[in-house]
VOVOPA-101661 format. One record per residue (C-alpha): residue in one letter; x, y, z. Coordinates in steps of 0.05 Angstrom, whole numbers, plus 5000, padded with zeros to 4 digits. Each point is the difference from the previous one (the first is absolute). Layout:
BEGIN
('A', (X, Y, Z))
...
This chain:
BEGIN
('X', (4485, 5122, 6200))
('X', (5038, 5060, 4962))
('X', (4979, 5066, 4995))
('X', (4954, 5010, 4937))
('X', (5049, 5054, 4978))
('X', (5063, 4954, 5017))
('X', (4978, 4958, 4947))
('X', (4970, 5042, 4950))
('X', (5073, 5033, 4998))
('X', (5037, 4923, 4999))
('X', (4954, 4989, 4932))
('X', (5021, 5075, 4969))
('X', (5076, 4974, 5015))
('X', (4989, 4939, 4976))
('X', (4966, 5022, 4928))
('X', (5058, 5058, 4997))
('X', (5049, 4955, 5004))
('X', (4964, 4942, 4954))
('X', (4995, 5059, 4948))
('X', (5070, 5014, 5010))
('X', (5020, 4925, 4988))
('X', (4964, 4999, 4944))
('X', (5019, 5066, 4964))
('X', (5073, 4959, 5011))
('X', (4975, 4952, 4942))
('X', (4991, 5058, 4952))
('X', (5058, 5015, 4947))
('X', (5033, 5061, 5018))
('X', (5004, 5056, 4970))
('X', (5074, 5009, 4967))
('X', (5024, 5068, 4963))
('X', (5054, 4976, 4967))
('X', (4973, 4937, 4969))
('X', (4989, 4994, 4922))
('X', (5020, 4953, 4951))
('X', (5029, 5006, 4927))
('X', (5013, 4947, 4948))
('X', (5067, 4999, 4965))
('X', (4998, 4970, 4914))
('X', (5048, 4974, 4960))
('X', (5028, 4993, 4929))
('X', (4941, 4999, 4946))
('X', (5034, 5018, 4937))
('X', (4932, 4975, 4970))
('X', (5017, 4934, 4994))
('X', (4941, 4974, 5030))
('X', (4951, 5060, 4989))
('X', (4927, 4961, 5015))
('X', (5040, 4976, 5066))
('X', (5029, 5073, 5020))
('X', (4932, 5015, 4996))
('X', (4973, 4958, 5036))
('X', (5051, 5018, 5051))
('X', (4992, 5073, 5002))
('X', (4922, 4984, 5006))
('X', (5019, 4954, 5067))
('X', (5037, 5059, 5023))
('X', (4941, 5044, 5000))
('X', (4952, 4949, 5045))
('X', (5058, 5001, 5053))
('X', (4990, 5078, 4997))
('X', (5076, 5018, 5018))
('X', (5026, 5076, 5022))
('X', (5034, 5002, 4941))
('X', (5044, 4951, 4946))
('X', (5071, 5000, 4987))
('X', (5018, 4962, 4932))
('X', (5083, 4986, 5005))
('X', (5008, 5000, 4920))
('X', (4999, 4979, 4938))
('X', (4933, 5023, 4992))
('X', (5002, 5000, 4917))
('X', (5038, 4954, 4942))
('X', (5046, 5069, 4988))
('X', (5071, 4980, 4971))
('X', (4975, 5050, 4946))
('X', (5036, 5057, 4955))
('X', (4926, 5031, 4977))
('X', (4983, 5047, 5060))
('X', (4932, 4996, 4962))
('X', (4988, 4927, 5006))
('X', (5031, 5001, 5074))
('X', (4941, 5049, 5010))
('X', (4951, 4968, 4978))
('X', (5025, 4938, 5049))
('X', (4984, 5052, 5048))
('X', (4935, 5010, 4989))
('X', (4990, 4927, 4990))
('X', (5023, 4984, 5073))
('X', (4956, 5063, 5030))
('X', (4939, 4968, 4971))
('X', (5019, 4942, 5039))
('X', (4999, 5022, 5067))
('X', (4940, 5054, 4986))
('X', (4968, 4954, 5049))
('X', (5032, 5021, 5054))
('X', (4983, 5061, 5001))
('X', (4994, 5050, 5052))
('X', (5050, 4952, 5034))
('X', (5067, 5025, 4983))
('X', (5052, 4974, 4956))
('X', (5072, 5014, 5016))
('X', (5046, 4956, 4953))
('X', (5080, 4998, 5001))
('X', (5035, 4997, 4931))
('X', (5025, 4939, 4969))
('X', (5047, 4986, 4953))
('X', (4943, 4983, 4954))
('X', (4972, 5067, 5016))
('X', (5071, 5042, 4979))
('X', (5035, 4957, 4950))
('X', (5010, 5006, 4932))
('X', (5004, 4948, 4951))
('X', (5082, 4997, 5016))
('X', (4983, 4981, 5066))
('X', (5021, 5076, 5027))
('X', (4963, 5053, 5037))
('X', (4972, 5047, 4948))
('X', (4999, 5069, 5032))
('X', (4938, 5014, 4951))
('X', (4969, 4932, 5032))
('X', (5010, 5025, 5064))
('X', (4966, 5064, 4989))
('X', (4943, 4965, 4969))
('X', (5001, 4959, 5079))
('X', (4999, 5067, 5028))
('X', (4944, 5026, 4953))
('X', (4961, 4949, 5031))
('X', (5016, 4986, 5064))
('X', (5041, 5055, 5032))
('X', (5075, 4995, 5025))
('X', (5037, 4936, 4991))
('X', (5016, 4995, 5061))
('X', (4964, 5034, 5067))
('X', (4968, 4991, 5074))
('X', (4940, 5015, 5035))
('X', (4962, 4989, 5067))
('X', (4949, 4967, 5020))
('X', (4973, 4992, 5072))
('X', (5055, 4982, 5042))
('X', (5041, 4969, 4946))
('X', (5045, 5030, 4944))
('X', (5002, 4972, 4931))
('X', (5073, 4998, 4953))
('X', (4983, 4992, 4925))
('X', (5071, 4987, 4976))
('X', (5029, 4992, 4926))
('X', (5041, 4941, 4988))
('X', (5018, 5023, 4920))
('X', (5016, 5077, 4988))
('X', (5045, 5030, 4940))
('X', (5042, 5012, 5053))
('X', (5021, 4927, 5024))
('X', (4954, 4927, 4977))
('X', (4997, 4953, 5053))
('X', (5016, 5042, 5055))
('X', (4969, 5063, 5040))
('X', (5045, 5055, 4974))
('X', (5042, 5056, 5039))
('X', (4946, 5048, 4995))
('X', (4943, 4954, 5024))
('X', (5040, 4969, 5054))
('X', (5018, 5070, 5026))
('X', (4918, 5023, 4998))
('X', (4985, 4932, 5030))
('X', (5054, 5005, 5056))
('X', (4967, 5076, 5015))
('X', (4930, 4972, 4996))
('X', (5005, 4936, 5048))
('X', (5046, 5043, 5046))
('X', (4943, 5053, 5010))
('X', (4951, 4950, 5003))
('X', (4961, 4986, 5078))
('X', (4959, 4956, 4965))
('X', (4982, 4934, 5047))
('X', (5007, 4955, 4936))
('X', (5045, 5011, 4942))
('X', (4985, 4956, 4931))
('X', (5035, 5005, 4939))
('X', (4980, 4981, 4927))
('X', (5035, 4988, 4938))
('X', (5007, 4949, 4944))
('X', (5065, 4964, 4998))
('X', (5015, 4957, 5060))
('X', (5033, 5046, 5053))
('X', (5048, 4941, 5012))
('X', (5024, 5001, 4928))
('X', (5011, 5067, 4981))
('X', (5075, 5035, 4994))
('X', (5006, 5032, 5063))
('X', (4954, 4952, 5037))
('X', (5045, 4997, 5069))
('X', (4996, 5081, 4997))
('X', (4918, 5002, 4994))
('X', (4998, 4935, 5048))
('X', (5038, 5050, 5058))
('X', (4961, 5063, 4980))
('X', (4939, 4967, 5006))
('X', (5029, 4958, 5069))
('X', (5022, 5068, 5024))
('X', (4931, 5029, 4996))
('X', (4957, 4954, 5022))
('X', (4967, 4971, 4933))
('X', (4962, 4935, 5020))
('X', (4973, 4989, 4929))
('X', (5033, 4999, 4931))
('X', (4951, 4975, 4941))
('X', (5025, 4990, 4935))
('X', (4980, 4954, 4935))
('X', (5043, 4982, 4928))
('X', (5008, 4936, 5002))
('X', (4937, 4974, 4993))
('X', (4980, 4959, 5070))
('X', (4992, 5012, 5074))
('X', (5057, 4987, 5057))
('X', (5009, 5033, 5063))
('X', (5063, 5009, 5035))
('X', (5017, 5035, 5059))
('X', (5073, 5022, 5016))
('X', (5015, 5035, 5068))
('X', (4936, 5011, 5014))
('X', (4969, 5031, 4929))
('X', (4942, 4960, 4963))
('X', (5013, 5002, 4932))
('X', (4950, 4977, 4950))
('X', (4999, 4982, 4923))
('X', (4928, 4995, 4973))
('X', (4974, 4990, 4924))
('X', (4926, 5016, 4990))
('X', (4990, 4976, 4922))
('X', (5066, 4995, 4970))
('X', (5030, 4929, 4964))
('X', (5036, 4963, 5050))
('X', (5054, 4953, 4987))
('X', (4973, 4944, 5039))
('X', (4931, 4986, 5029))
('X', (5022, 4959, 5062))
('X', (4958, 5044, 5058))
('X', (5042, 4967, 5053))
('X', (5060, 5029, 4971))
('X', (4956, 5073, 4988))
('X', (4980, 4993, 4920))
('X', (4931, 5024, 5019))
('X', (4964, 5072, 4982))
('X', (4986, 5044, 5067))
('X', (4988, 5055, 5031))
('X', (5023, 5026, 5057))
('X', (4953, 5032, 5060))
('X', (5044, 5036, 5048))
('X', (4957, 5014, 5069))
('X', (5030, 5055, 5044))
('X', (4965, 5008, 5075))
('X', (5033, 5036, 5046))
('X', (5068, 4967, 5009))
('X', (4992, 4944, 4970))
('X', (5010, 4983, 4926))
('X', (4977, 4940, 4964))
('X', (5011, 4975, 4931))
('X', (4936, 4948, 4962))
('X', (5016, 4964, 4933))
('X', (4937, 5001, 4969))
('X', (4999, 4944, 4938))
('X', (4979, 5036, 4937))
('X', (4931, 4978, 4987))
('X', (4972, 4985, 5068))
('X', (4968, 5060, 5018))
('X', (4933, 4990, 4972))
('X', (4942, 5063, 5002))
('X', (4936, 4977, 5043))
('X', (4959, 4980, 4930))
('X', (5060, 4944, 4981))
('X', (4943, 4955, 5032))
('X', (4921, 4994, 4976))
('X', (4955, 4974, 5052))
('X', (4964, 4959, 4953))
('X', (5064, 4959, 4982))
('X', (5023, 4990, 5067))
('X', (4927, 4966, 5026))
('X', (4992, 4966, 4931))
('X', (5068, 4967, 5010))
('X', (4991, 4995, 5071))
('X', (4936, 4959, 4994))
('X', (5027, 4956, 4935))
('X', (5063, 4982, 5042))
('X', (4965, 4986, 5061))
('X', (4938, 4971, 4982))
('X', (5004, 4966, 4926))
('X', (5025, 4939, 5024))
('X', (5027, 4953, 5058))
('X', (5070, 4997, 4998))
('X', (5004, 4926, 5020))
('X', (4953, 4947, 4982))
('X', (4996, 4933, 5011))
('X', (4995, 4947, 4938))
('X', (4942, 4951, 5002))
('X', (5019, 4927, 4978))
('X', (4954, 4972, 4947))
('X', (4978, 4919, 4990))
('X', (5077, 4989, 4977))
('X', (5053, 5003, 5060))
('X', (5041, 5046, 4947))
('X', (4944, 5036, 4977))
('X', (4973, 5067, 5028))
('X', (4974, 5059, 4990))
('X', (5013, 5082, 5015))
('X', (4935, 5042, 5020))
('X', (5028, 5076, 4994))
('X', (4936, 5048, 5021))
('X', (5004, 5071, 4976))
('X', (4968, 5061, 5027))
('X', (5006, 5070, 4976))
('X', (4986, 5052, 5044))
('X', (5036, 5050, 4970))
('X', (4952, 5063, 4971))
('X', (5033, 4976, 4916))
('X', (4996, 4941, 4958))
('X', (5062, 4956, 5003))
('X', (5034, 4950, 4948))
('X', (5032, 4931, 5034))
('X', (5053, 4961, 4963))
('X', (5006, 4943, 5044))
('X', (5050, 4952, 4989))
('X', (5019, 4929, 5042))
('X', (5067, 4964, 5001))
('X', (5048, 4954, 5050))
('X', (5081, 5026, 5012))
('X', (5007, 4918, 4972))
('X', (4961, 4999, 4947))
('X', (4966, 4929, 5024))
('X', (4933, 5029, 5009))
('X', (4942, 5005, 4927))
('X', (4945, 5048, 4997))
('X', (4937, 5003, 4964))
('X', (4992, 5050, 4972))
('X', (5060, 5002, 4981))
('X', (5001, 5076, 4982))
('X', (4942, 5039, 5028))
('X', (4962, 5062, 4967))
('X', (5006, 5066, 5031))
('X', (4936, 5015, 5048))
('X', (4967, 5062, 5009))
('X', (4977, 5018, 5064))
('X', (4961, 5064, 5001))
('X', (4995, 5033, 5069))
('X', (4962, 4973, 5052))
('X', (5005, 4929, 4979))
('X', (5015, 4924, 5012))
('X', (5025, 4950, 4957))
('X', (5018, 4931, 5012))
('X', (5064, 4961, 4952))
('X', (5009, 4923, 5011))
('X', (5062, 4968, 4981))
('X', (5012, 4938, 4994))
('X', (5076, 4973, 5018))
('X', (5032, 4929, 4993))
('X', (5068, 4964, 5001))
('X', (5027, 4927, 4975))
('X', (5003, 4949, 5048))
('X', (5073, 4992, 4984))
('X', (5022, 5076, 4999))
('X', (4979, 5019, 5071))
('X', (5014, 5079, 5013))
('X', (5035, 5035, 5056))
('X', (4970, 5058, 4988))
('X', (4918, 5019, 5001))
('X', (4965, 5040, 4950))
('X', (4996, 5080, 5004))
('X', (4959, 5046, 4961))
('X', (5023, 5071, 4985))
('X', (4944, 5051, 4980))
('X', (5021, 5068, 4961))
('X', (4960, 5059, 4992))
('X', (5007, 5058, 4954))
('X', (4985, 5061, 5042))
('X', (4999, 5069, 4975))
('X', (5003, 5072, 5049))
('X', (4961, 5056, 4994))
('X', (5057, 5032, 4959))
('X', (5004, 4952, 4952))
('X', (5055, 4951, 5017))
('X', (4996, 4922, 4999))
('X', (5022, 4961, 5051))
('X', (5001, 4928, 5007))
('X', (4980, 4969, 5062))
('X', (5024, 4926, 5018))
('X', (4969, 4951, 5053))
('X', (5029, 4934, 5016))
('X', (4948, 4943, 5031))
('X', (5033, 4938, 5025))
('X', (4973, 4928, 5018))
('X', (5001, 4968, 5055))
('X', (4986, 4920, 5005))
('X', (4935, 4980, 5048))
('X', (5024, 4972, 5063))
């Protein structure tokens, strides 16, 4: 026998470290974690989807968004009109809000209709959203906002943001570096020059947009990413990237990791009413067997199809039931049957009668396929199908 107190102090150890293995399950607790989503061209082209997009965006409740251009139709000489674009596009992500909204400029954003940076376009940029081009910090990360079209050079970063880019990543102790801008970093002018800045600094992240679909490459070590939120694409192949996206960009610790979300499949917790999801649950579960077996009249080709229906759905349904064979050998009577309505919480039995000539004999058996109109709490029809087949009795 132990010692009362020898054991009572084995069964404090023994909880401690129980406790301890357990608080092991927990998530830990990590300062530098956050995540951010990353847009890309808009341009309106698709404004109900953009909308949509920017309201999916909110639900995944982000640090902050970065849009990478091309945020308005621009390629305008009326600094008027271009402002009213503006103001058009703010509306549209008012949504966000407080989350903030850090965009990069496009060449929608400066051009004129000559396909030229407008200084007075850019000022109307800055009017809105600050400098063209700038950096900030966040956590243990640092943040390049880079302009790919200037007065100064198109299609490149120019001398005098290379130089402010080369002082800002150099003075950077940031963990992670990520740059954003809106022609492909791989395609601009002085690509090979950015490409070493950006190796020499320790950028792990380049996002960028323009041409309308999403790739990712990574050269020596750099991720870059082109993503399109709402703009036209040239193709709509998703295996080759002609899908709309956004980008969520998760940052814990050390660790970065990079999610292609498909426009349009982040639903809000109502996309779903309780009352359509039982009704349709108990209609496709319980209306009908699936398989049923046909019972052979006097005549050896002669038999008939006994479909039961039960509604135990909480709504009154419609059935359009129709029966056929994949040969054609089998004939019905009816031939064409009415539409039944089957309010809820209720049977009803159909008999059909089936036949084939003596000299056509089928390969195939009869099937019956049963479609119901079915309308959501919101209003929307949807048609739900059911297929019964036959079997013959042994």
């Amino acid at each position: 026998m132990f010692p009362i107190k020898t054991v009572t102090r084995v069964l404090v150890l023994f909880l401690l470290l129980s406790v301890q293995g357990l608080a092991q399950d927990y998530p830990k607790i990590e300062e530098n974690e956050f995540h951010f989503v990353v847009l890309g061209d808009s341009q309106f082209h698709d404004t109900a989807k953009f909308n949509r997009v920017i309201d999916q965006t909110k639900l995944l409740m982000p640090a902050f968004v970065i849009q990478v251009g091309d945020l308005i139709q621009g390629y305008n000489n009326d600094p008027e009109i271009v402002e009213k674009e503006w103001l058009r596009f703010k509306n549209q992500i008012n949504p966000l809000l407080p989350i903030p909204f850090l965009p990069v400029p496009g060449n929608h954003d400066v051009y004129n209709a000559n396909r030229k940076v407008d200084t007075a376009l850019e000022q109307l940029y800055e009017n809105h959203w600050g400098s063209l081009f700038k950096s900030f910090k966040y956590k243990n990360a640092h943040f390049f906002l880079i302009n790919t079209d200037s007065v100064e050079t198109q299609n490149a970063i120019g001398p005098k943001q290379m130089s402010w880019l080369a002082r800002e990543l150099k003075g950077s102790d940031s963990a992670h570096k990520f740059a954003f801008m809106h022609k492909p970093a791989l395609l601009l002018k002085n690509t090979e020059a950015i490409h070493r800045l950006f190796l020499k600094h320790g950028v792990s992240h380049v996002f960028y947009g323009h041409h309308h679909h999403y790739h990712h490459v990574e050269k020596d070590g750099i991720h870059y990413s082109m993503t399109n939120a709402a703009a036209n694409m040239i193709h709509q192949q998703s295996q080759a990237g002609g899908f709309h996206q956004l980008l969520q960009v998760s940052v814990s610790g050390p660790s970065v990791s990079v999610a292609v979300i498909t426009a349009d499949s982040i639903q809000p917790k109502e996309t779903v009413s309780a009352i359509d999801n039982y009704d349709l649950f108990a209609i496709s579960r319980n209306l009908t067997k699936k398989r049923i077996t046909l019972e052979q009249l006097k005549n050896p080709n002669v038999y008939q199809i006994t479909l039961k229906f039960k509604n135990k759905s909480k709504r009154n349904i419609t059935l359009n039931v129709s029966c056929n064979s994949k040969d054609n050998r089998w004939h019905f009577n009816p031939t064409k049957i009415s539409p039944i309505q089957l309010p809820a919480d209720t049977s009803y039995l159909l008999k059909v009668k089936t036949h084939f000539e003596l000299d056509r004999q089928p390969e195939s058996l009869p099937e019956c396929s049963i479609k119901i109109p079915f309308q959501t709490q919101d209003g929307q029809w949807l048609d739900l199908n059911q297929t019964i087949k036959t079997l013959k009795s042994s």
